[in-house]
C-alpha positions as CSV (number, residue, x, y, z in Angstrom):
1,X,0.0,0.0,0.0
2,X,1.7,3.3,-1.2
3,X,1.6,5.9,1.9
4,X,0.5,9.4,1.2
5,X,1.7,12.2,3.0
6,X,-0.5,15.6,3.2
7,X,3.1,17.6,4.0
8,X,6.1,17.3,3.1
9,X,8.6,16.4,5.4
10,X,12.0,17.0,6.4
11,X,14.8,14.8,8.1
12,X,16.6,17.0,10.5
13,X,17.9,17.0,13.9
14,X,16.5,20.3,15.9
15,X,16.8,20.2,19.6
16,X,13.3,20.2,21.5
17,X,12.0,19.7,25.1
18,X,8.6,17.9,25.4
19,X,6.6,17.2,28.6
20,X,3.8,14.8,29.4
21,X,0.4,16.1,29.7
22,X,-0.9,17.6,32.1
23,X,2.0,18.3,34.2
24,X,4.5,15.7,33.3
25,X,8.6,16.9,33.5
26,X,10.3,18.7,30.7
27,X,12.9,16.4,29.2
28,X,14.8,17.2,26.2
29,X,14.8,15.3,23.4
30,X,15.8,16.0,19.2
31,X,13.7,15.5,15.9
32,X,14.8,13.5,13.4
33,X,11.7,14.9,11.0
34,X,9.3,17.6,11.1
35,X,7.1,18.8,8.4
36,X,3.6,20.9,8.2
37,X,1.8,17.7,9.8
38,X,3.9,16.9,13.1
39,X,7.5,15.7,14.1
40,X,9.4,12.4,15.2
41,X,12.1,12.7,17.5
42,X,13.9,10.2,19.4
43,X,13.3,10.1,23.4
44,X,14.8,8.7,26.1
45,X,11.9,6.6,27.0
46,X,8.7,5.0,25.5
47,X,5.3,7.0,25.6
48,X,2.4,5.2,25.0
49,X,0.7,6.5,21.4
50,X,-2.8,8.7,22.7
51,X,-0.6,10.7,25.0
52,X,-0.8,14.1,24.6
53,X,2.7,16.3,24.8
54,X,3.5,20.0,25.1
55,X,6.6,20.7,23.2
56,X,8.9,23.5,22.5
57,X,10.9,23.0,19.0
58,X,14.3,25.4,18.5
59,X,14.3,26.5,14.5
60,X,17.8,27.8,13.0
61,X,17.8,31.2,12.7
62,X,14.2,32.1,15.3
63,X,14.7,33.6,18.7
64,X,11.6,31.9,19.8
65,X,10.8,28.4,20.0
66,X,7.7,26.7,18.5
67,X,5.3,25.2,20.5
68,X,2.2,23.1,20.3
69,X,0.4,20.6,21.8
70,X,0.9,17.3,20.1
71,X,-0.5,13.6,20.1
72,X,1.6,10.4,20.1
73,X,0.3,8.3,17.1
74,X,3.3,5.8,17.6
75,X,6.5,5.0,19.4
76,X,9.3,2.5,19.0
77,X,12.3,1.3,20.8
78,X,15.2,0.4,19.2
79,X,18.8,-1.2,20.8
80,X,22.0,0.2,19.4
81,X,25.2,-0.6,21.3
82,X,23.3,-1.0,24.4
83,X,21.1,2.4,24.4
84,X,17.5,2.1,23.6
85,X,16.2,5.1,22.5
86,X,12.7,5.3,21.3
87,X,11.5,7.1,18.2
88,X,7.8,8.9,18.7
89,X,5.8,10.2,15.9
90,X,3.7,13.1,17.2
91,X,0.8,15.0,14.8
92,X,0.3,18.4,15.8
93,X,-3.0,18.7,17.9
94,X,-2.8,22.3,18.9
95,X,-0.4,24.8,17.5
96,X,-0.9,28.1,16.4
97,X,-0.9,29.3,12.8
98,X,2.1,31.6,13.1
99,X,4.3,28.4,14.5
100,X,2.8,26.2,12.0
101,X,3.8,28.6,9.2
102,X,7.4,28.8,10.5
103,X,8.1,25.2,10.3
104,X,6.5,24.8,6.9
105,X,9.1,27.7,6.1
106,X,12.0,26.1,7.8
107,X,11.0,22.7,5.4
108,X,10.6,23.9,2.1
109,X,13.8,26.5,2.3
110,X,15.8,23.5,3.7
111,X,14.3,20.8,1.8
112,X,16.2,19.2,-1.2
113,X,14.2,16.9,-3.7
């Protein structure tokens, strides 16, 4: 089954913190994606897919980070030499249209076909 995207998406590394929702800890994590439709970054620990995140992404170049409110729609753990970082796709859930518009910017300045 071919998988169609609605946005493009970019694989970069940009630092982040996320926290659990409501009140969970801030933890800092990176993305290794983002695009007009969410992010997937790797974390230091599993979070069950349904679990809402607030999250604050740092673009090149912007004084200000983006934030939104985002929902885990899967997460994976993988093992390399003994580490077992876990990859989470989150789709944006709440974000404003300002942020939203930066990291479509970010993606289709940086982007490479």
């Amino acid at each position: 089954m071919e998988e169609r995207r609605k946005f493009v998406r970019l694989d970069t590394q940009l630092p982040l913190r996320y926290s659990l929702l409501p009140s969970g800890q801030s933890q800092p994590a990176v993305s290794t994606e983002v695009g007009g439709g969410g992010v997937r970054l790797v974390a230091p620990g599993h979070v069950q897919p349904e679990t809402r995140l607030w999250v604050e992404l740092q673009l090149p170049g912007r004084q200000q980070p983006v934030t939104f409110v985002g929902e885990v729609v899967w997460s994976e753990q993988h093992d390399i030499k003994g580490i077992s970082p876990v990859e989470i796709g989150v789709r944006f859930v709440e974000i404003s249209p300002e942020d939203r518009q930066a990291i479509m910017q970010h993606v289709d300045t940086t982007h490479r076909p």
